[in-house]
N, C-alpha and C positions, 0 to 999 in steps of 0.2 A: 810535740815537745822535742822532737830528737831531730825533727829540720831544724829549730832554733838555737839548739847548741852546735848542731853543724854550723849554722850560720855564725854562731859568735865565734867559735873555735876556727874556725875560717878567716874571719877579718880582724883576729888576735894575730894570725901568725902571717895575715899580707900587711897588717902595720908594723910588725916584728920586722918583716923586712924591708919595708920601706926605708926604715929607721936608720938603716946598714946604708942606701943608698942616697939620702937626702940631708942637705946637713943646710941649715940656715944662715947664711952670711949679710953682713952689711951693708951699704950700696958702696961704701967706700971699698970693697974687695970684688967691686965686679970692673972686669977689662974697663980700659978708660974708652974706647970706642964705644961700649953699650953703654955708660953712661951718659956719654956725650951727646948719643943716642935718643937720649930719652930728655934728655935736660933740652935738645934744638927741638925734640919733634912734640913734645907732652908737656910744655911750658908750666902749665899751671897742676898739672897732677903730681902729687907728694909720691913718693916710692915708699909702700906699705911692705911689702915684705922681699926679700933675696931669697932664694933657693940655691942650690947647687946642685943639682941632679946629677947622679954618676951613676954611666949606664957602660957596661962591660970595659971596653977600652979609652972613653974619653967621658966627657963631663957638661952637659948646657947650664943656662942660666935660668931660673924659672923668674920673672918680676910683675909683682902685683902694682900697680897703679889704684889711687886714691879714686879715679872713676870709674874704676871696677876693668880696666884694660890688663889683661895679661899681656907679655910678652916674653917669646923665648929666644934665646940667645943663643949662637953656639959660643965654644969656648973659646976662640980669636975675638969675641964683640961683636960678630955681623949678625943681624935678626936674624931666626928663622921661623916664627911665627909669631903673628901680631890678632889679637883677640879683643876686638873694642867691645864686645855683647850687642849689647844696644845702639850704644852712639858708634859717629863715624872713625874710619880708621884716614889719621889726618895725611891727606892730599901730597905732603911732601916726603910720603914713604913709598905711595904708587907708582909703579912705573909709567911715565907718560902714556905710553902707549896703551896700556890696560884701563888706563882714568880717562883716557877720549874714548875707548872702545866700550864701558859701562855708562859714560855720562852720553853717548850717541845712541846707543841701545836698550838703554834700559833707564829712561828718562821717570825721574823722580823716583827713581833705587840708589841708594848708596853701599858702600862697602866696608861691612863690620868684619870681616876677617878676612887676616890674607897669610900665606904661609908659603915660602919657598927651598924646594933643595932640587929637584930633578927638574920640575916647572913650578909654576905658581897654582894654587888655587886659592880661590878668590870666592866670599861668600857673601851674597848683598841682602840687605834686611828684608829680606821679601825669601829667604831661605834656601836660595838660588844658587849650586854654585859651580861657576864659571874655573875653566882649565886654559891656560895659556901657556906660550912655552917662555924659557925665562930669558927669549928676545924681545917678549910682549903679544907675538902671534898670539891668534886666538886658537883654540883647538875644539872647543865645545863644551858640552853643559857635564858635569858631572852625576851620574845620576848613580 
């Protein structure tokens, strides 16, 4: 009994804070680059919800897609993480070099996540994930 009031009294006071850090906005208040973003690259997915994550001195965008794709933003517009789950993450957000390096090696994998800030990591539906640097070198498998 007294794990489970620890446990509630616990996730009382990390949604308590959450609350202070996350505030839900519209897609009309997210940078026009992330929109632009999502309206060339995710033609037919609806924008389900806006986030705005503020995290000590600056802020990202958190954005849910209608097929279930997350994506995050920094706060200039530019991606920095893309989350397809299942399906693929579409072709003209990979860097050339990384999308001939998985389609030559890892033939009949594709790539449901990719995220970049130092290099890229890269996760293909087979739960694999691949480290390049953000010229598109490859570096190795992430384990």
């Amino acid at each position: 009994m007294k794990r489970i009031l620890f446990l509630i009294s616990t996730l009382a006071i990390l949604s308590l804070q959450s609350c202070d850090t996350e505030k839900f906005i519209g897609i009309a208040d997210l940078p026009d680059k992330a929109a632009t973003f999502i309206q060339t690259n995710f033609p037919s997915a609806e924008v389900v919800s806006v986030v705005k994550d503020y995290d000590d001195l600056t802020y990202t965008y958190d954005v849910v897609l209608s097929d279930g794709t997350t994506i995050e933003f920094k706060r200039s517009g530019e991606w920095k993480d893309i989350d397809a789950r299942t399906s693929m993450v579409p072709h003209s957000v990979i860097p050339e070099k990384i999308l001939t390096y998985v389609q030559t090696n890892y033939k009949g994998n594709y790539i449901v996540g990719i995220s970049r800030e130092a290099r890229y990591d890269v996760e293909l539906d087979n739960h694999l994930e691949l480290v390049f640097t953000l010229a598109g070198g490859y570096l190795g498998i992430d384990s």
